[in-house]
PAZA-660662 format. One record per residue (C-alpha): x, y, z; residue in three letters. Coordinates in steps of 0.25 Angstrom, whole numbers, always signed. Example, Ala and Ser with C-alpha at 12.3 -4.5 7.8 and 13.67 -1.06 7.14 Angstrom:
<recs>
xx=+49, yy=-18, zz=+31, res=Ala
xx=+55, yy=-4, zz=+29, res=Ser
</recs>
This chain:
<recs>
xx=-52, yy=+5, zz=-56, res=Unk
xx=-60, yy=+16, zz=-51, res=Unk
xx=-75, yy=+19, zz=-56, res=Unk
xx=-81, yy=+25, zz=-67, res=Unk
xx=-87, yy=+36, zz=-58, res=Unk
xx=-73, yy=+39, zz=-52, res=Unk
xx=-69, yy=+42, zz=-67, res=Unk
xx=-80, yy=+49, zz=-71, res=Unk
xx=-79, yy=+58, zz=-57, res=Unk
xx=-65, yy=+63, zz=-62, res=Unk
xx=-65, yy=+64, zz=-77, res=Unk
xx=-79, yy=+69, zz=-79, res=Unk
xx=-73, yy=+81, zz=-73, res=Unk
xx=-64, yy=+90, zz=-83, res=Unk
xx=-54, yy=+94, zz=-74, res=Unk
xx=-58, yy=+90, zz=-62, res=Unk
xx=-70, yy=+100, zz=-62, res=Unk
xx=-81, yy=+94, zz=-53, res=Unk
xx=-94, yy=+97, zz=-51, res=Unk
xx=-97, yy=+102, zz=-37, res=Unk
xx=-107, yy=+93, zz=-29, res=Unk
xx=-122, yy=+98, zz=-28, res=Unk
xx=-122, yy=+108, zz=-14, res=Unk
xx=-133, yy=+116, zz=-9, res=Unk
xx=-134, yy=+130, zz=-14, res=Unk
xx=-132, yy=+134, zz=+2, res=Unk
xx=-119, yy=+125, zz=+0, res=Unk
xx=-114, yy=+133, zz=-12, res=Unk
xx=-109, yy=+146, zz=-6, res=Unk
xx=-98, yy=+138, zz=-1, res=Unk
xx=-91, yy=+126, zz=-8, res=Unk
xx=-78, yy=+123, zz=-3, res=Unk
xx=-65, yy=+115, zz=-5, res=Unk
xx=-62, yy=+104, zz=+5, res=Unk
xx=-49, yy=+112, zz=+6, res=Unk
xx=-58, yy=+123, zz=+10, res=Unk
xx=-63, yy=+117, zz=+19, res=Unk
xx=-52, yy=+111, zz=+27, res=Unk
xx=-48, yy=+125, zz=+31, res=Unk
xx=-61, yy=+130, zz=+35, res=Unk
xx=-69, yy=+118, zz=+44, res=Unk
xx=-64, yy=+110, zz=+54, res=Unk
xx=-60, yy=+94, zz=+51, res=Unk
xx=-71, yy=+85, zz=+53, res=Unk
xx=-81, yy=+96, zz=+55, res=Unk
xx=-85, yy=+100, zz=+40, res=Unk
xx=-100, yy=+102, zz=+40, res=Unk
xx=-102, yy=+93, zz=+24, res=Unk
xx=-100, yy=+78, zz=+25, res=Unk
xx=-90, yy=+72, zz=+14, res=Unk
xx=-97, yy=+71, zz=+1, res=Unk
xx=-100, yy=+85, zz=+1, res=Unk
xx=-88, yy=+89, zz=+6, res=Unk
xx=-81, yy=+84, zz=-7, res=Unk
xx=-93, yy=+88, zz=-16, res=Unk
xx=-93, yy=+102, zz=-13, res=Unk
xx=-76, yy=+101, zz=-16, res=Unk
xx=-75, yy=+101, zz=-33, res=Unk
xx=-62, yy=+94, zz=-31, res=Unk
xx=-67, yy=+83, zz=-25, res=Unk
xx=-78, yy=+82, zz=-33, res=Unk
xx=-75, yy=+66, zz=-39, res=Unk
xx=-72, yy=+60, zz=-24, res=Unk
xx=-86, yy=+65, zz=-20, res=Unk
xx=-93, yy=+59, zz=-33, res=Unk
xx=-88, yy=+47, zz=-31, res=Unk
xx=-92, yy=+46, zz=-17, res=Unk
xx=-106, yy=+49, zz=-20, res=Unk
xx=-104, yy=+37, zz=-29, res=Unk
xx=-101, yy=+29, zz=-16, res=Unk
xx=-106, yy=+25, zz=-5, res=Unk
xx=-96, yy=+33, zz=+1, res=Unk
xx=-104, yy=+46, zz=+2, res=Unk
xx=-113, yy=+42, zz=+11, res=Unk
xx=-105, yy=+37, zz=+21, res=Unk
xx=-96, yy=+51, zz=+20, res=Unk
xx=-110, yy=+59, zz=+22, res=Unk
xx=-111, yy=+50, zz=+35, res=Unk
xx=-110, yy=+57, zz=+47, res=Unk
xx=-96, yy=+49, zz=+49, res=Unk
xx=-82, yy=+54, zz=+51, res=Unk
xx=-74, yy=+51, zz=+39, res=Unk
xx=-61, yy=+56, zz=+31, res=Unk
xx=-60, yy=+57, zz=+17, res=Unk
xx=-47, yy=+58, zz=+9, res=Unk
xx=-52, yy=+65, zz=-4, res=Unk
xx=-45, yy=+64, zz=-17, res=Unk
xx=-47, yy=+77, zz=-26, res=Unk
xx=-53, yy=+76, zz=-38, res=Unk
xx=-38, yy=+78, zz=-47, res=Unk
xx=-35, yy=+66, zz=-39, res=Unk
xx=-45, yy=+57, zz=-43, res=Unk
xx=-43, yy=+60, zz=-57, res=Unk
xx=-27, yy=+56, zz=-56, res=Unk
xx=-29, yy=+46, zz=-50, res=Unk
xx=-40, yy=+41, zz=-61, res=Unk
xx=-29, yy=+45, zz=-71, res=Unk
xx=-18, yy=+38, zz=-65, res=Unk
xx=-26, yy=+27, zz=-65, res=Unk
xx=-31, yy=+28, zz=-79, res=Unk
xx=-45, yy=+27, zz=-75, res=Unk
xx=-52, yy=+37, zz=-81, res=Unk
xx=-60, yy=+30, zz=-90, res=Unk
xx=-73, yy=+31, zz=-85, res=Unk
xx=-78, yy=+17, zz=-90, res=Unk
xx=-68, yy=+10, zz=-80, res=Unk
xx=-77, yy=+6, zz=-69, res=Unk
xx=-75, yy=+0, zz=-56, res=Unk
xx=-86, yy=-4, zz=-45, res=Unk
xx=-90, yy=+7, zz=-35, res=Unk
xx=-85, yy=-2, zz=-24, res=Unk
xx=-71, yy=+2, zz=-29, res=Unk
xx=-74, yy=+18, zz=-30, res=Unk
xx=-79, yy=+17, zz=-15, res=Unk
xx=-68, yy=+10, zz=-10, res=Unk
xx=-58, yy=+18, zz=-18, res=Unk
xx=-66, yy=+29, zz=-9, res=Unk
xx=-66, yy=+24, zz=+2, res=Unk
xx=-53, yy=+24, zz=+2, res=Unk
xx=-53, yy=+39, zz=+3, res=Unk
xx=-64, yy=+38, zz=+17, res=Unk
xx=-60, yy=+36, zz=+31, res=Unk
xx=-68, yy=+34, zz=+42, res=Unk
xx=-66, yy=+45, zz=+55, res=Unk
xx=-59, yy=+56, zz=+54, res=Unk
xx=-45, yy=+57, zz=+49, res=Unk
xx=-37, yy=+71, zz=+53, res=Unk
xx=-26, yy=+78, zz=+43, res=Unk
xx=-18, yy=+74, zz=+56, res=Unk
xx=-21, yy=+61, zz=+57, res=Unk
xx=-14, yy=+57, zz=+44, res=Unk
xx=+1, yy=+55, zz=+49, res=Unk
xx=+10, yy=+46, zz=+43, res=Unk
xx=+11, yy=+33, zz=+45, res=Unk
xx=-6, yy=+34, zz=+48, res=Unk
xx=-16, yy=+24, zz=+41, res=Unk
xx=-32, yy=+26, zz=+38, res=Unk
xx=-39, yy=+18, zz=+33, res=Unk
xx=-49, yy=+21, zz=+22, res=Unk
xx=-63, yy=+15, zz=+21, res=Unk
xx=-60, yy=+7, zz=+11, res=Unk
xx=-51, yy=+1, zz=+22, res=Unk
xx=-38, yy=+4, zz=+16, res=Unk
xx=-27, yy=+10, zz=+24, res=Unk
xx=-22, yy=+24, zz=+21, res=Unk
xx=-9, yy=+26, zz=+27, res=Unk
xx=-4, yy=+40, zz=+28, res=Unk
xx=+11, yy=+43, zz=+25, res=Unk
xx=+19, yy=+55, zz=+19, res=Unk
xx=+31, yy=+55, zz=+10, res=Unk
xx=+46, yy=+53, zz=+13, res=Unk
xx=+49, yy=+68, zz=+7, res=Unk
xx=+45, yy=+78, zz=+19, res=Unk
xx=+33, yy=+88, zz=+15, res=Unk
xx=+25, yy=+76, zz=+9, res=Unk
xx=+11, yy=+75, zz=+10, res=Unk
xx=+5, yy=+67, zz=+18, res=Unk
xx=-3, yy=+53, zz=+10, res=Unk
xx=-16, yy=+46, zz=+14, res=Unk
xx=-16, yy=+33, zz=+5, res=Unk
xx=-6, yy=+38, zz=-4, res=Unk
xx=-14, yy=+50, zz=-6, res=Unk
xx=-7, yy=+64, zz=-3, res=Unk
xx=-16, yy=+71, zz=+9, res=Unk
xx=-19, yy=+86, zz=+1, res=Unk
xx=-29, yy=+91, zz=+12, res=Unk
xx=-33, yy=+87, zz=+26, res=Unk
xx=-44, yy=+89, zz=+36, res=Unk
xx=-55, yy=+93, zz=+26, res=Unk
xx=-68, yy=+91, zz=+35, res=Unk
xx=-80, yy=+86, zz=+28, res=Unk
xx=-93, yy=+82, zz=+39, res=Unk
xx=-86, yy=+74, zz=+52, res=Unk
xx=-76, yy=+69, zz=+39, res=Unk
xx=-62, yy=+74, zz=+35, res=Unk
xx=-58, yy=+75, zz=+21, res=Unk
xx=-43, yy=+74, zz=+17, res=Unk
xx=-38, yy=+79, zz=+2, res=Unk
xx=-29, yy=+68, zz=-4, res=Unk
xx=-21, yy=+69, zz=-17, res=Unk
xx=-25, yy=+55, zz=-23, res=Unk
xx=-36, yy=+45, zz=-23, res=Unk
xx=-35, yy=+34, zz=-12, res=Unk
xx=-35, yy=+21, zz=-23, res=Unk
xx=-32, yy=+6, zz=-19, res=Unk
xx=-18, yy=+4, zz=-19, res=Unk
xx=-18, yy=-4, zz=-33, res=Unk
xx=-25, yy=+8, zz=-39, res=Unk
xx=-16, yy=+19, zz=-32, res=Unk
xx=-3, yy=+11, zz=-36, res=Unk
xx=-8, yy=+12, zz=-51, res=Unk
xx=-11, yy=+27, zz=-48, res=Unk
xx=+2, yy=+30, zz=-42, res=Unk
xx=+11, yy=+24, zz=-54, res=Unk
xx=+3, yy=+32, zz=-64, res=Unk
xx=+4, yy=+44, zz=-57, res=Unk
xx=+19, yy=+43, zz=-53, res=Unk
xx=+30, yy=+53, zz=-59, res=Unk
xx=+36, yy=+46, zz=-72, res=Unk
xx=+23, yy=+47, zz=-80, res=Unk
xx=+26, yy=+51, zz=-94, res=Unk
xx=+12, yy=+58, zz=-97, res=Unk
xx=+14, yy=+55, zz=-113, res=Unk
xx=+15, yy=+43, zz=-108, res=Unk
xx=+7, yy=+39, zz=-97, res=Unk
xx=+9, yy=+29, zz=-86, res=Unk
xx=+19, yy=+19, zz=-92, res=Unk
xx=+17, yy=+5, zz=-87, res=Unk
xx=+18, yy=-4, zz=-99, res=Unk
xx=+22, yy=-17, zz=-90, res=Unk
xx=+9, yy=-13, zz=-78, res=Unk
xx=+21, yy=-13, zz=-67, res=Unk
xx=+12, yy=-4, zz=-58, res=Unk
xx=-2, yy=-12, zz=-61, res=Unk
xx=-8, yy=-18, zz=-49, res=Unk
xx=+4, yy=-16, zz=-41, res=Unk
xx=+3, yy=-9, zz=-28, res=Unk
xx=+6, yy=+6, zz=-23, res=Unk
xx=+19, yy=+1, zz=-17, res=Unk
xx=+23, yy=-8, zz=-31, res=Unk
xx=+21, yy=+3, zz=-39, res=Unk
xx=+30, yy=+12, zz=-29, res=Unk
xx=+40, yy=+3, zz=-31, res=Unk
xx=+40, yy=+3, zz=-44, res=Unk
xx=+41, yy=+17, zz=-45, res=Unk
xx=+54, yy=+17, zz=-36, res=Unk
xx=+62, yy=+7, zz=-44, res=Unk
xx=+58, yy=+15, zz=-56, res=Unk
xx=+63, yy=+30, zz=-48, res=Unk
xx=+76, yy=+21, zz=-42, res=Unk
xx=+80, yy=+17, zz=-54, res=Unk
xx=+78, yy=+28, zz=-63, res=Unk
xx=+87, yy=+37, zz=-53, res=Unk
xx=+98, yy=+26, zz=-53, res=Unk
xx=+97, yy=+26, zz=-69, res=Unk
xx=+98, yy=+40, zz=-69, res=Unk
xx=+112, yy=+40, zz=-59, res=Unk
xx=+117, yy=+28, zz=-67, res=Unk
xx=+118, yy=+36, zz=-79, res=Unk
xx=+123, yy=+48, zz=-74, res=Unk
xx=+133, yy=+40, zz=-65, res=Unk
xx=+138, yy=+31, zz=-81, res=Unk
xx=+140, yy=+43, zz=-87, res=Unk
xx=+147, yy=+50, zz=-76, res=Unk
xx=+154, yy=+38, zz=-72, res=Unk
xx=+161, yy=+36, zz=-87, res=Unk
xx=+164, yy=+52, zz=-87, res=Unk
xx=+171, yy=+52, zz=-76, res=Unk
xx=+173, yy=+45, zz=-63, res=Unk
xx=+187, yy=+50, zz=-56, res=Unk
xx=+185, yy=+41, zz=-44, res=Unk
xx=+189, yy=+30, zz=-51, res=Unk
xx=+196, yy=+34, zz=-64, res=Unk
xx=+200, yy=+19, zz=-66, res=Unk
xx=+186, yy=+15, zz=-71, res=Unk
xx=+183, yy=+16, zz=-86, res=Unk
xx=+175, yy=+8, zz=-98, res=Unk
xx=+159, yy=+11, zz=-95, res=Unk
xx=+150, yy=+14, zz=-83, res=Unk
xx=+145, yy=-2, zz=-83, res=Unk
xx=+159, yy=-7, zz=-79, res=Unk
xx=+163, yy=+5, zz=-70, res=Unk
xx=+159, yy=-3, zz=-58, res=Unk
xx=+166, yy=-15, zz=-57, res=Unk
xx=+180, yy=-6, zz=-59, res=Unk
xx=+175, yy=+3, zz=-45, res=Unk
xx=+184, yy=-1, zz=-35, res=Unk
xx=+178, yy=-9, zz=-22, res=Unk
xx=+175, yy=+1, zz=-11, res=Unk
xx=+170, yy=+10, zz=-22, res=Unk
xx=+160, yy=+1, zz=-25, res=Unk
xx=+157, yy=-3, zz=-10, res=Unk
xx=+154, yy=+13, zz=-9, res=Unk
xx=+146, yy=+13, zz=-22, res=Unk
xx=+136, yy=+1, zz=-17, res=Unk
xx=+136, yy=+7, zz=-1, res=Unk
xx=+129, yy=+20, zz=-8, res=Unk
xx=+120, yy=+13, zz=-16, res=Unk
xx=+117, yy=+4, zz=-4, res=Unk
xx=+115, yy=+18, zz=+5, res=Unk
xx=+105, yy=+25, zz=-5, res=Unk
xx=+98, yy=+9, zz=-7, res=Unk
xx=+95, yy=+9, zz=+6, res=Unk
xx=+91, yy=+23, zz=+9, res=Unk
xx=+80, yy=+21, zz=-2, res=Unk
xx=+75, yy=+8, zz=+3, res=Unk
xx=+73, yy=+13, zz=+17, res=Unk
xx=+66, yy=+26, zz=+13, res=Unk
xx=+58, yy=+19, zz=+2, res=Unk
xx=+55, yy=+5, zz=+6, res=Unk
xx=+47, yy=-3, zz=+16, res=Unk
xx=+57, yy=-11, zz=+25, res=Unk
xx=+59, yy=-25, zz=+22, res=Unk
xx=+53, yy=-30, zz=+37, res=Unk
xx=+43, yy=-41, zz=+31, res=Unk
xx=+41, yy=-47, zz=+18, res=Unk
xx=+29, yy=-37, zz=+13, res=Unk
xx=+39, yy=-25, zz=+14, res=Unk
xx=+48, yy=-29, zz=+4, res=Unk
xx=+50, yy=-22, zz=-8, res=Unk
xx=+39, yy=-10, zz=-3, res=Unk
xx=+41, yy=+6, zz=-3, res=Unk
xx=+35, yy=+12, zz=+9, res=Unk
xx=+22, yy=+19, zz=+8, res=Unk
xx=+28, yy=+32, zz=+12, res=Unk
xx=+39, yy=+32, zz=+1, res=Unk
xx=+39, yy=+38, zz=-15, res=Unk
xx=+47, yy=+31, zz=-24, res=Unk
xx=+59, yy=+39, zz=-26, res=Unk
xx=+56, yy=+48, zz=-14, res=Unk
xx=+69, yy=+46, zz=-4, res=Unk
xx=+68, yy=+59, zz=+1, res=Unk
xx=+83, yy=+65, zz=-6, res=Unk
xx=+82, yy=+76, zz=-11, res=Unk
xx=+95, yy=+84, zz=-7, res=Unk
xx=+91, yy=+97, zz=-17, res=Unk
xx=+77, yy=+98, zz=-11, res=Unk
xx=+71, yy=+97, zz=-26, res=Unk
xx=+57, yy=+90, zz=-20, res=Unk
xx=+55, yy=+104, zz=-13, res=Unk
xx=+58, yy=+113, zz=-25, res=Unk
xx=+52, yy=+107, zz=-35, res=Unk
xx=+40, yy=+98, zz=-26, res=Unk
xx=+30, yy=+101, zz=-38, res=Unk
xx=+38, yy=+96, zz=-47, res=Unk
xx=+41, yy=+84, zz=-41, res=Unk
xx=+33, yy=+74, zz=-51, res=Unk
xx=+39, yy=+81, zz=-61, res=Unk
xx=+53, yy=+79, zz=-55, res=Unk
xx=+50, yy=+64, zz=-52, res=Unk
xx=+45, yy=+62, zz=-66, res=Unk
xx=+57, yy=+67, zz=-72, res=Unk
xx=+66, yy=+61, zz=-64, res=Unk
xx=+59, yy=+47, zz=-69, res=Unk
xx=+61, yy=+51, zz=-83, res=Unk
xx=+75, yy=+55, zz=-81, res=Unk
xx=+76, yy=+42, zz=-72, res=Unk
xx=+69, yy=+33, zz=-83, res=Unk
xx=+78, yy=+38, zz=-94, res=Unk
xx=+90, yy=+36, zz=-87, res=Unk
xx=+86, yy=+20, zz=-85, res=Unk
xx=+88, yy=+21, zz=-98, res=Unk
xx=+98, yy=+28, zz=-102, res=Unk
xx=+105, yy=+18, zz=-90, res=Unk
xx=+102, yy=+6, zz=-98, res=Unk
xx=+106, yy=+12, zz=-110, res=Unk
xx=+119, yy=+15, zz=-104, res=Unk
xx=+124, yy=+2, zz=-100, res=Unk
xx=+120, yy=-5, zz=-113, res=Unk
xx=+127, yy=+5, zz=-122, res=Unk
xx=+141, yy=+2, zz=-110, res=Unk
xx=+137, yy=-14, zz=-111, res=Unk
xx=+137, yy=-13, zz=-125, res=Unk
xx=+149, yy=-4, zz=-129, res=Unk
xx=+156, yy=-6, zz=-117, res=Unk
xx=+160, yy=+9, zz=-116, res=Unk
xx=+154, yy=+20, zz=-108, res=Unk
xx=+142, yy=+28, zz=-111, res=Unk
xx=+148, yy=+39, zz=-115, res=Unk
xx=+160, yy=+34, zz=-123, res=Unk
xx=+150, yy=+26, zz=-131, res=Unk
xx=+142, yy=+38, zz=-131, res=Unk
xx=+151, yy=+48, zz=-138, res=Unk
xx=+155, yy=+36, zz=-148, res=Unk
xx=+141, yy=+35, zz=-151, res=Unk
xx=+137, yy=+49, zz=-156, res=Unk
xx=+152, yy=+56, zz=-157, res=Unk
xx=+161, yy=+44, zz=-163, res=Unk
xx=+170, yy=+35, zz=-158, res=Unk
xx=+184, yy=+41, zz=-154, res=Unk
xx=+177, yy=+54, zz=-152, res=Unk
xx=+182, yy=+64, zz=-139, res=Unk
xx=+170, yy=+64, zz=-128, res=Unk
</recs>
């Protein structure tokens, strides 16, 4: 849980309109963005220290009251060095959303806001060109942000999960980074990332019945997430490959009767090919997607680096043509995916039953026995 003033910060605020910070009337004549800044001063040579760095920015109006709830703030008006990853205000309110949070009466201690912020605070300064991938920070708090970027070239880079938006933003002897989410713990971000995952049916909401995803971890939920995409594409090429199968399959025209005894008449090196593919695309998948099985704690793991679902084909270049689309494409391809397991179970149950094909059964159903296809 997060605290009562982190609720209050976001949703007392229609649409995310924040009051500006109290500045002196000599101060007015020129309030700036942080992105303003970035292109006009030099990193680490900003002449306002952190607080009123993020005060004087409307978009980051709830990270700088919530700091000046901590103990934080004083430590960032120090005369120190530090590096502040700084969520927007629009990504404090997902992330309270996602969380279901927004209930102001659910209150936590301030130990846990602070530590929540201090995950976003690093001592010294950290460059735009120091975050490479494969590189780790670690926060205040003590936790380890590692730095890592996404199979699929062009991808942002990601501090801590958390996508970097703008870079080298100087605030006193500090740097301030733009992130695109709040820096949670990892049983909180784990929540936060199966809520907000493609797939969600807004008249429904997130739909978690059985609570697979509660208290599991960021890696837990991910794999949860790539059984559901792996399956939902082989659902999806498993009724397409019954229906086509029964139509018409020239290669061997000696097999007949329904697609759920069509294996056992394929002859032996056709099978031997069959399971070599399968084996191929297996292994192709587990290489790019899973930790290798050197030591007992990496089994069954994804790698940090990868997005379930994510390897990287994409033969017709459709990522690039249609990239802000892309949730909406991954969702739909979750529907379709969904339906299709299904549709897959309903089609083998009605061959189990009838002992006929699909379509056979099919055009009996809603033409007639004996009736022409």
């Amino acid at each position: 849980m997060l605290l009562q003033p982190l609720s209050a910060c976001v949703h007392s605020r229609a649409g995310l309109a924040a009051r500006p910070a109290p500045v002196l009337a000599s101060q007015r004549v020129r309030p700036r963005t942080l992105a303003a800044r970035a292109e006009s001063e030099p990193a680490g040579g900003g002449a306002e220290n952190f607080p009123d760095a993020l005060g004087r920015d409307p978009n980051f109006s709830v990270l700088s009251d919530l700091l000046e709830k901590t103990q934080l703030v004083k430590r960032l008006a120090s005369g120190s060095s530090w590096t502040v990853f700084a969520p927007s205000d629009a990504a404090w309110k997902v992330t309270l959303d996602a969380l279901g949070l927004s209930n102001p009466s659910r209150v936590a201690s301030r130990e846990v806001m602070e530590a929540i912020l201090a995950r976003h605070v690093v001592q010294g300064l950290v460059r735009g060109s120091d975050l490479q991938p494969g590189a780790e920070i670690r926060s205040l708090a003590g936790a380890r942000l590692r730095v890592k970027r996404s199979l699929r070239p062009g991808s942002p880079l990601k501090v801590g999960g958390a996508s970097l938006a703008r870079t080298d933003i100087p605030a006193g002897k500090g740097l301030i980074h733009i992130v695109s989410d709040v820096l949670l713990p990892d049983e909180l971000t784990a929540r936060r990332y199966a809520v907000t995952l493609p797939g969600v049916i807004p008249a429904i909401g997130y739909f978690d019945p059985l609570n697979f995803t509660l208290g599991q971890t960021m890696n837990e939920v991910k794999r949860l997430r790539e059984a559901e995409v792996t399956h939902a594409r082989l659902a999806m090429a498993a009724c397409a490959g019954i229906l086509a199968q029964e139509a018409w399959h020239p290669l061997f025209p000696s097999i007949v009767g329904p697609a759920i005894i069509h294996w056992q008449q394929l002859p032996m090196p056709a099978a031997v090919a069959v399971i070599a593919v399968i084996s191929a695309v297996e292994l192709t998948r587990t290489r790019l997607g899973w930790e290798p099985p050197t030591d007992a704690s990496a089994l069954f793991k994804l790698r940090e680096d990868y997005e379930p679902g994510d390897l990287g084909f994409d033969p017709l270049n459709l990522h690039t043509m249609f990239k802000r689309g892309m949730p909406q494409a991954r969702a739909a391809e979750l529907a379709l995916g969904r339906l299709a397991m299904l549709a897959a179970v309903a089609f083998v149950a009605e061959e189990v039953a009838f002992a006929a094909p699909v379509l056979t059964v099919t055009r009996e159903v809603l033409i007639g026995p004996g009736a022409p296809m």
